[in-house]
C-alpha positions as CSV (number, residue, x, y, z in Angstrom):
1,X,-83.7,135.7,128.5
2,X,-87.2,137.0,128.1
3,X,-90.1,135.4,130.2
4,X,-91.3,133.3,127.9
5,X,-88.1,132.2,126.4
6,X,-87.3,130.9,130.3
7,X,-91.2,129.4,130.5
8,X,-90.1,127.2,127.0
9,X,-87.1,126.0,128.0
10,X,-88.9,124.8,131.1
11,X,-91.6,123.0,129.4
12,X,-88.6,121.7,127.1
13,X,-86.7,120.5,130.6
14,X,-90.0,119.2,132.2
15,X,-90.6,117.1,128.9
16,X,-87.6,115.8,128.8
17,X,-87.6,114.8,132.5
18,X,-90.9,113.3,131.9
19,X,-89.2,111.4,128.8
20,X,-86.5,110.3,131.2
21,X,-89.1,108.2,133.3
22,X,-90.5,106.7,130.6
23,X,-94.3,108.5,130.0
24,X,-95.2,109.3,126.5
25,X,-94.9,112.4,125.1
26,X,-97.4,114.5,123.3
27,X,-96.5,116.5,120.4
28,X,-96.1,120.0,121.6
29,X,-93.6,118.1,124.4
30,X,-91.9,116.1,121.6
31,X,-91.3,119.8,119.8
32,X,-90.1,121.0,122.7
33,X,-87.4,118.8,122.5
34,X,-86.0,120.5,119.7
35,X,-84.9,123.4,121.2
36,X,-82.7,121.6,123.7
37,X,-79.0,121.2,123.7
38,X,-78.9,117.5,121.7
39,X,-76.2,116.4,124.4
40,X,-79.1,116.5,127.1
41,X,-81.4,114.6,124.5
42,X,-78.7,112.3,123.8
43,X,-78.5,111.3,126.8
44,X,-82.2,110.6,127.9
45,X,-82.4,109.0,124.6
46,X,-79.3,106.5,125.0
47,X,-80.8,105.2,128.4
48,X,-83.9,104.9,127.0
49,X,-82.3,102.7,124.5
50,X,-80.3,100.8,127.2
51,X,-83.1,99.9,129.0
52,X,-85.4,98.9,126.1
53,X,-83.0,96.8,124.3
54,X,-80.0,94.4,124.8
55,X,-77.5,96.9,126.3
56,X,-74.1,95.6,125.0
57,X,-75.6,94.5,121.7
58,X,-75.4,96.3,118.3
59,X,-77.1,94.3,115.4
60,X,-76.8,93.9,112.0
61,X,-79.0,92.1,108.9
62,X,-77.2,90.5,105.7
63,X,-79.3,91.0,103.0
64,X,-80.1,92.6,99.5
65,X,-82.1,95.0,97.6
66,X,-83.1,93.9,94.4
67,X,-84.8,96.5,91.9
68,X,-86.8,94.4,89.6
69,X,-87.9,97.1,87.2
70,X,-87.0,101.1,87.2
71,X,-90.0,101.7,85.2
72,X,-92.3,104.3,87.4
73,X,-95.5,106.2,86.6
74,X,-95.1,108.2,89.6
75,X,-92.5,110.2,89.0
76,X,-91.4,111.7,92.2
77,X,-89.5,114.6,92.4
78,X,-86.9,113.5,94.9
79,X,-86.1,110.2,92.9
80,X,-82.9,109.5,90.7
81,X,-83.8,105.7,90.3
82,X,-86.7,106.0,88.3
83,X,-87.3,105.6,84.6
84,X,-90.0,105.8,82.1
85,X,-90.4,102.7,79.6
86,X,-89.2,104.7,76.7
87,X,-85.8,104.9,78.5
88,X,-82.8,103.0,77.5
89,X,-81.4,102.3,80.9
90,X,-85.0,101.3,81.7
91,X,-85.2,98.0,82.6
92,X,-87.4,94.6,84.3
93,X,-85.2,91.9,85.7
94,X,-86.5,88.2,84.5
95,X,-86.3,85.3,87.1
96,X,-83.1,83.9,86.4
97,X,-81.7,87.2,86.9
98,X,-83.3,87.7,90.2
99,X,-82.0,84.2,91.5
100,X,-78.2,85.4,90.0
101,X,-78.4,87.8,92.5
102,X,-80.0,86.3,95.6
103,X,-77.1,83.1,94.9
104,X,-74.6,85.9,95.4
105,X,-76.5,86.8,98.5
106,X,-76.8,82.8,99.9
107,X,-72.9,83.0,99.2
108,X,-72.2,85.1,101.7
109,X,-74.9,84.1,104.6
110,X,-77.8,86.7,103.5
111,X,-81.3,85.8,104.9
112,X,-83.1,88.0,103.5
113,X,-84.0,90.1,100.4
114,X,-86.1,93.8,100.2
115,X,-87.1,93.5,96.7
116,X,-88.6,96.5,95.1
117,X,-89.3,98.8,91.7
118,X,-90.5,101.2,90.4
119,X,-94.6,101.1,89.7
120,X,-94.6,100.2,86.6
121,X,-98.3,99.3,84.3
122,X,-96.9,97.0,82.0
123,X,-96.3,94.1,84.4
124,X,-99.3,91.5,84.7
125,X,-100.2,90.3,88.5
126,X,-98.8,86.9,87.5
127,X,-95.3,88.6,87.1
128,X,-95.2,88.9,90.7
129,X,-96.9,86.0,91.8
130,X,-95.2,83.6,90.3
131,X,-91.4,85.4,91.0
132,X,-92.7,84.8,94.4
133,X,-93.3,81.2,93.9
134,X,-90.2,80.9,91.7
135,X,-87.9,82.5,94.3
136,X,-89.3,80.4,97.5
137,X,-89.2,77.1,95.1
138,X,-85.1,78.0,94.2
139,X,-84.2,80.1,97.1
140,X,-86.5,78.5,100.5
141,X,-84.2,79.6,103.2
142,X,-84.5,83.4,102.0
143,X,-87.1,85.9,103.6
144,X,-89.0,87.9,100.8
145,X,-89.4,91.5,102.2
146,X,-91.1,93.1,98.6
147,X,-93.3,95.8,97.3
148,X,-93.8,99.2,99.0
149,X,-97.5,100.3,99.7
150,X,-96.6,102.2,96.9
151,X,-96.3,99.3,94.6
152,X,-99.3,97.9,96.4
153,X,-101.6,101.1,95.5
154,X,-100.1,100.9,92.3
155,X,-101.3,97.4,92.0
156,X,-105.3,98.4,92.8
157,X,-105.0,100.3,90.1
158,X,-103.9,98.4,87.3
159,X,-106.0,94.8,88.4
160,X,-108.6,96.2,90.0
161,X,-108.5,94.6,92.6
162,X,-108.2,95.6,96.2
163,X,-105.4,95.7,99.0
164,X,-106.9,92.9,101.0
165,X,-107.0,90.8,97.7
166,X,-103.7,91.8,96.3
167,X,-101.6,90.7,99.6
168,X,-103.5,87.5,100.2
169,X,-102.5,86.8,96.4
170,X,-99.2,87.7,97.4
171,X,-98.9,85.7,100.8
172,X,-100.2,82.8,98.9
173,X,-97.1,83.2,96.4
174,X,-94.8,83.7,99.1
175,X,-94.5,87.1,100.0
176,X,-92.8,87.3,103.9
177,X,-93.2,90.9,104.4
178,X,-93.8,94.8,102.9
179,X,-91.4,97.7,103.0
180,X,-91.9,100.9,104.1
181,X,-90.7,102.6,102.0
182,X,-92.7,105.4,100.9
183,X,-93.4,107.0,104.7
184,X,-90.9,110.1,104.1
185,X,-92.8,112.8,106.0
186,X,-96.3,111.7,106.7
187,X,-97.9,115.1,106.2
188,X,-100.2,115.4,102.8
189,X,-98.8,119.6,102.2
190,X,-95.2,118.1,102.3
191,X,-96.0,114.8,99.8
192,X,-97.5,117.0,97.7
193,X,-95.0,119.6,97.0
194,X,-92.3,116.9,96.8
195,X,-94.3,114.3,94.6
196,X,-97.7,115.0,93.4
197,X,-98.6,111.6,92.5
198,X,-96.9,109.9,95.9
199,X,-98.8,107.6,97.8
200,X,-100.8,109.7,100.4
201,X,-100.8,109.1,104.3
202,X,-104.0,107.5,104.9
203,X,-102.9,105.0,102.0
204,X,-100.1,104.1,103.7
205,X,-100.7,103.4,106.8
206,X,-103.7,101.5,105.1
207,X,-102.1,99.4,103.3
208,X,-99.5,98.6,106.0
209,X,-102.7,98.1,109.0
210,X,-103.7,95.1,105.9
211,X,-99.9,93.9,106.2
212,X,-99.9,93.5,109.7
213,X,-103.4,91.9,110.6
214,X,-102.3,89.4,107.8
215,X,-99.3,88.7,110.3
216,X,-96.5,90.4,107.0
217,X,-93.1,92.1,108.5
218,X,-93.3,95.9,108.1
219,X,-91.2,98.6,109.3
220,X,-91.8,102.1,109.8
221,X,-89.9,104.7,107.8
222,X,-88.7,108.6,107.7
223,X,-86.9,111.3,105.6
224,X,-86.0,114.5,107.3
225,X,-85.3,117.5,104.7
226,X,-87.8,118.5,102.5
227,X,-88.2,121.3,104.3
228,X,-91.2,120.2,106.9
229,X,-91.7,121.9,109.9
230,X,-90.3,120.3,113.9
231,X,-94.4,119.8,114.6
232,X,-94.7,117.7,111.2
233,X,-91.5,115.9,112.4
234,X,-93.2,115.3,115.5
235,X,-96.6,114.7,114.0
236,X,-94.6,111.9,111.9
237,X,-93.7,110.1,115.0
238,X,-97.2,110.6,116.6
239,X,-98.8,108.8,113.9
240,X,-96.6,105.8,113.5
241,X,-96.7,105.4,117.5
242,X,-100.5,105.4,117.0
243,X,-100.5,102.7,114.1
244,X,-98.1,101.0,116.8
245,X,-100.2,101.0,119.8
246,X,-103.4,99.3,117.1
247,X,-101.3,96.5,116.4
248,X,-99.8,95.8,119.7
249,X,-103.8,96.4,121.0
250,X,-104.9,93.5,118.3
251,X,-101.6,91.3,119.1
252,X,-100.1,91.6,116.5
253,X,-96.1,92.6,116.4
254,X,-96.9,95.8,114.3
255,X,-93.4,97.6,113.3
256,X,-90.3,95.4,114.0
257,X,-88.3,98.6,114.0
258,X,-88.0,102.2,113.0
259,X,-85.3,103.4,109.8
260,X,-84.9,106.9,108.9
261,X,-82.8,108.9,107.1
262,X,-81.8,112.5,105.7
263,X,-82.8,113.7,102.2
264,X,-80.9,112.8,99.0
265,X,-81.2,115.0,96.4
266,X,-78.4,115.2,93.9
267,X,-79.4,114.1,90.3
268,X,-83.1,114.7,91.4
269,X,-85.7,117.9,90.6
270,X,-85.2,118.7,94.3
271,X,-81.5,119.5,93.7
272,X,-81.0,123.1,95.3
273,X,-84.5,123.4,95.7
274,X,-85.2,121.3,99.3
275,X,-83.2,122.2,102.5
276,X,-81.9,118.7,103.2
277,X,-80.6,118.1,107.0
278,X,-77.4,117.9,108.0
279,X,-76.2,115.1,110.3
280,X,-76.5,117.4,113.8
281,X,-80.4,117.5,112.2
282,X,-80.0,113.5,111.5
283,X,-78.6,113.1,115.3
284,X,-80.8,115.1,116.8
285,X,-84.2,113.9,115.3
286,X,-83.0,109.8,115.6
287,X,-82.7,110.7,119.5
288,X,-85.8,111.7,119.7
289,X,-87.2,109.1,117.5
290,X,-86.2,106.9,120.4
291,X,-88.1,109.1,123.2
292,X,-91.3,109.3,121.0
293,X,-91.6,106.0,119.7
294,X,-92.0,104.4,123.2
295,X,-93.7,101.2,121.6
296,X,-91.0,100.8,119.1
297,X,-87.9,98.6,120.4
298,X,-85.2,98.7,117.5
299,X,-83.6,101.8,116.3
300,X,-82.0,101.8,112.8
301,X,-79.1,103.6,112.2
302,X,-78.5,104.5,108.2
303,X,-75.2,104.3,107.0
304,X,-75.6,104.3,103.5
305,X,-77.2,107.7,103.5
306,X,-75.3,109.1,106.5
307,X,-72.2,107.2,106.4
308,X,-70.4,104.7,108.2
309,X,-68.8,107.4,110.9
310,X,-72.5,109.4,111.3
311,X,-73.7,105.6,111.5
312,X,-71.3,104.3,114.6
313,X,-72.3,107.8,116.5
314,X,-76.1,107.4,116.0
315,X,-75.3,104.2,118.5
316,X,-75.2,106.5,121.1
317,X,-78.1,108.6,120.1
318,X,-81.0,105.9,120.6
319,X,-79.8,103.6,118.0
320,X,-79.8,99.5,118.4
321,X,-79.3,98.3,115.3
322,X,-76.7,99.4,112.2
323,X,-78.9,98.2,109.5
324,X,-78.0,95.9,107.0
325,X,-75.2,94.7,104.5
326,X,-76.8,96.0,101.8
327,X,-75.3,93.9,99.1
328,X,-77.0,95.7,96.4
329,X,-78.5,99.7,96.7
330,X,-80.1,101.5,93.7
331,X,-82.1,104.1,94.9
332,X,-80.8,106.5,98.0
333,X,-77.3,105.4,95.7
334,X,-78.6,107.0,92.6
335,X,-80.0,110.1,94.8
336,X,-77.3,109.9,97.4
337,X,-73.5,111.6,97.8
338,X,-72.0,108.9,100.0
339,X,-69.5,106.6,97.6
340,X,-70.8,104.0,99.6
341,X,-73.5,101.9,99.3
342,X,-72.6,98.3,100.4
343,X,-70.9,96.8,102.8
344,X,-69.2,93.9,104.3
345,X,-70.1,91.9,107.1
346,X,-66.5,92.5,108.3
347,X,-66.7,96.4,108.1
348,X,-70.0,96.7,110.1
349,X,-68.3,94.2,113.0
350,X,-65.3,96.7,113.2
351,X,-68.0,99.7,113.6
352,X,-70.0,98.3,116.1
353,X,-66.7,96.5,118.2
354,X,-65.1,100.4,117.8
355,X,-68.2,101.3,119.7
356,X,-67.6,99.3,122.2
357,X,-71.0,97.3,121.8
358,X,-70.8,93.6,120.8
359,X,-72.1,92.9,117.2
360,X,-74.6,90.3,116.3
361,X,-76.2,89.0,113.0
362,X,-79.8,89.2,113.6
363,X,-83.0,88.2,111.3
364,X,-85.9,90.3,109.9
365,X,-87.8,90.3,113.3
366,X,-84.3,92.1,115.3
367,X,-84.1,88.2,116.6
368,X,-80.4,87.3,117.1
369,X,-79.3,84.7,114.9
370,X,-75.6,84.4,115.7
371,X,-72.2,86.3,117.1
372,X,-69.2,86.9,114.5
373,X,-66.2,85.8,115.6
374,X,-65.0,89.2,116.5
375,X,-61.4,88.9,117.0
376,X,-61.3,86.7,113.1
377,X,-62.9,89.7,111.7
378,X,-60.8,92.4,112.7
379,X,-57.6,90.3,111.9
380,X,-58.8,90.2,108.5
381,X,-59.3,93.5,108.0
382,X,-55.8,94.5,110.0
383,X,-54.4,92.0,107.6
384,X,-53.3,89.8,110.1
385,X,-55.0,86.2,109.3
């Protein structure tokens, strides 16, 4: 080992250490992590999670994604779910087709719905205001997680009006909470090679600062795989810690958790053309997702793009939480290679139980909301009861 090959791995060591006992990180430290064995990262990074959250507990949401329109000007390379209007699989959902689908969600004790589409221009402001209203009128016990600052940029353009105006128009209708979908990598040189008409990062976290001093649910998002560098990785988790510590400063509750996930690019333009990350990659950076975000309690694990085995393990790289039911996926689906892309309340209870963690139903905000019957659950699925 050369000299400074032995000073790196110290630095990497001593940043880790430092991680151990809690201090933030800076980026070249977060790097450094990297170039550790993920076993001693792991580690750091599963106490970190013990100690920040409920230590026996693995939760879960039931909810579903509704797609109201595939219809998208932007176009982005990466995406299989988007279509132009010309299309004949393109499509825009009316309201009674929306509420079909959120009764199929009440029917099974969903709480929640992350509704989103593509960006599509021929869809008035009164089409989403009053599917707010119609949807908290039919459906009032169900949370309304909808449109992605992308949708919301999208929005300033065709009704010229501005963020600030658009959302307390939305509020006013019902909305509950934003997305955040659209964060990927949150380095400009990456969005641009991967989508040149994306949302850009200072839009984002823009739109998102709006969402959270109007008191909105947000969550903060990343994709590994495009082929971004380990300092944009850690750049990534530099700025959303930032955006973090402004909320928390103002008192406001800022990101209610962190989701990421790799790259899905079959059936895209990125097919053979972006690296992707294998799941050591999708291990290792969720680990340290949980050292750098020190301000962000709840850890998702992503099944549906890693599936349910990758999933379970990430429990024991920094991950809280398995995500959601996901009673209805379009897009990572229609990008993705997993077969699955829903699941039931049953399965995730037998993944987290396996792990030896005890699973709870839990709302929007990571609040607990109630403890399966365990023992019921897994009977069914033995075939047993």
């Amino acid at each position: 080992m050369t000299h400074s090959m032995a000073r790196d791995l110290a630095f990497a060591q001593d940043s880790l250490e430092k991680a151990s006992r809690g201090e933030r990180l800076n980026t070249a430290e977060i790097v450094s992590l990297y170039h550790l064995p993920l076993t001693d990262v792991a580690t750091v990074a599963h106490a970190l999670r013990l100690e920040r959250c409920e230590a026996n507990t693995v939760t879960f949401l039931i909810d579903r994604n509704i797609n109201y329109t595939n219809i998208c000007n932007v176009g982005c390379n990466f995406c299989a779910f988007y279509r132009t209007e010309r299309q004949k699989d393109a499509y825009t959902l009316d309201y009674q087709q929306i509420s079909h689908k959120i009764r199929e969600l009440e029917a099974v004790g969903g709480t929640r719905i992350l509704m989103q589409g593509g960006v599509n221009p021929k869809l008035p402001l009164e089409y989403y205001t009053e599917l707010l209203r119609h949807i908290k009128n039919h459906h009032p016990s169900i949370r309304i997680e909808a449109f992605s600052p992308e949708e919301i940029l999208g929005f300033e353009k065709f009704f010229d009006k501005s963020a600030d105006e658009i959302l307390d128009l939305l509020i006013e209708a019902g909305l509950d909470g934003l997305p955040g979908a659209g964060g990927e990598i949150l380095e400009d040189d990456v969005r641009e090679k991967a989508a040149p008409a994306r949302i850009r990062t200072f839009d984002w976290f823009r739109i998102l600062d709006l969402a959270q001093r109007k008191g909105l649910y947000t969550i903060a998002t990343m994709v590994i795989g495009f082929g971004e560098s380990l300092e944009q990785r850690a750049h990534h988790f530099e700025l959303i810690r930032e955006q973090q510590d402004k909320a928390l400063e103002r008192g406001e509750r800022g990101f209610a958790g962190f989701a990421m996930w790799t790259l899905q690019t079959e059936n895209t333009r990125l097919a053979g053309k972006a690296p992707g990350a294998t799941a050591y990659e999708y291990l290792q950076n969720l680990a340290i997702s949980r050292i750098a975000l020190d301000n962000i309690r709840n850890i998702q694990a992503s099944w549906p793009a890693q599936g349910f085995k990758v999933a379970q393990a990430a429990l024991f790289y920094g991950a809280n939480d398995l995500g959601s039911t996901m009673l209805e996926e379009n897009v990572v689906s229609a990008a993705g290679k997993h077969d699955r892309h829903r699941a039931t309340v049953r399965e995730l209870v037998r993944l987290i139980d396996d792990a030896g963690y005890t699973p709870a139903q839990r709302n929007s905000w990571f609040e607990v909301i109630r403890y399966p019957n365990v023992a019921e659950a897994l009977a069914v699925v033995a075939g047993t009861a």
